[in-house]
C-alpha positions in Angstrom: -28.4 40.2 -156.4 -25.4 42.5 -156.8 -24.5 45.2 -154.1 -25.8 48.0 -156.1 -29.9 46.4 -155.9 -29.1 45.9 -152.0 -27.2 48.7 -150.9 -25.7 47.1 -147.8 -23.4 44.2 -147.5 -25.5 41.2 -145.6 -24.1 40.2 -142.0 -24.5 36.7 -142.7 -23.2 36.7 -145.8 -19.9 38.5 -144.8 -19.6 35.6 -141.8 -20.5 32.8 -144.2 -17.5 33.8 -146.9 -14.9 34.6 -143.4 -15.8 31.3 -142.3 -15.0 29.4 -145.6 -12.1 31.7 -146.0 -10.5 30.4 -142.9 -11.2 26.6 -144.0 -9.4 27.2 -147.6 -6.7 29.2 -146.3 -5.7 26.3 -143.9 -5.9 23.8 -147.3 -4.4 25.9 -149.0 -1.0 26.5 -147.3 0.4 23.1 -147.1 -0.8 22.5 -150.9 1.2 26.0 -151.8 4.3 24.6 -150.0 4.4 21.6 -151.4 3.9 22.6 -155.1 7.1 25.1 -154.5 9.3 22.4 -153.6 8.0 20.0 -156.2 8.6 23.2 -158.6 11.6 23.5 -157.3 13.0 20.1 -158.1 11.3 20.0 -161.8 12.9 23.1 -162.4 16.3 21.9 -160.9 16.4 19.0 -162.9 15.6 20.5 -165.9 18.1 22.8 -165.7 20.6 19.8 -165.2 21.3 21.5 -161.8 20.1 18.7 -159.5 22.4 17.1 -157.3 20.3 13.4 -157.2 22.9 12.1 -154.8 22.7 14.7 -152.2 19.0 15.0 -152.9 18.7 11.0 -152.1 20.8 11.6 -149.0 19.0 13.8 -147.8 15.5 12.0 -148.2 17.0 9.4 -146.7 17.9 11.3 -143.6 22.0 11.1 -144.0 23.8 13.8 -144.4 23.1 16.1 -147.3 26.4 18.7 -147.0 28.2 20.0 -149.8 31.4 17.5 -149.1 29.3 14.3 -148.7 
C-alpha cells in the first residue's frame, strides 16, 4: 500500500518506524565513530603521515606530545 491508496499516514505505523529509529540511531553512533577513526588512521598511513611511535604511546596510555 503506498500513501496515495490510503490517504493518511497510519498511527501505528509512524510509532513502529520512531521506535526502530531510536534503536538504530543508538547502533549506529558508536559504529560511525569508530569507522572515522579507523578512516582516519588508513588514510594517515597511507599518506605516510602516521606518527606509529606516538600513535603506540598513546594506545599505551604514555604520553603522546609532540616532544615525546
Amino acid at each position: 500500500m503506498t500513501l496515495a491508496a490510503v490517504g493518511t499516514i497510519p498511527v501505528e505505523s509512524v510509532a513502529l518506524i520512531l521506535g526502530v529509529h531510536r534503536l538504530m540511531s543508538q547502533a549506529l553512533t558508536p559504529t560511525n565513530l569508530i569507522g572515522n577513526g579507523v578512516a582516519t588512521l588508513v588514510v594517515a598511513k597511507w599518506e605516510r603521515a602516521l606518527d606509529e611511535r606516538r600513535l603506540q604511546a598513546a594506545l599505551a596510555g604514555g604520553s603522546a606530545s609532540a616532544g615525546a
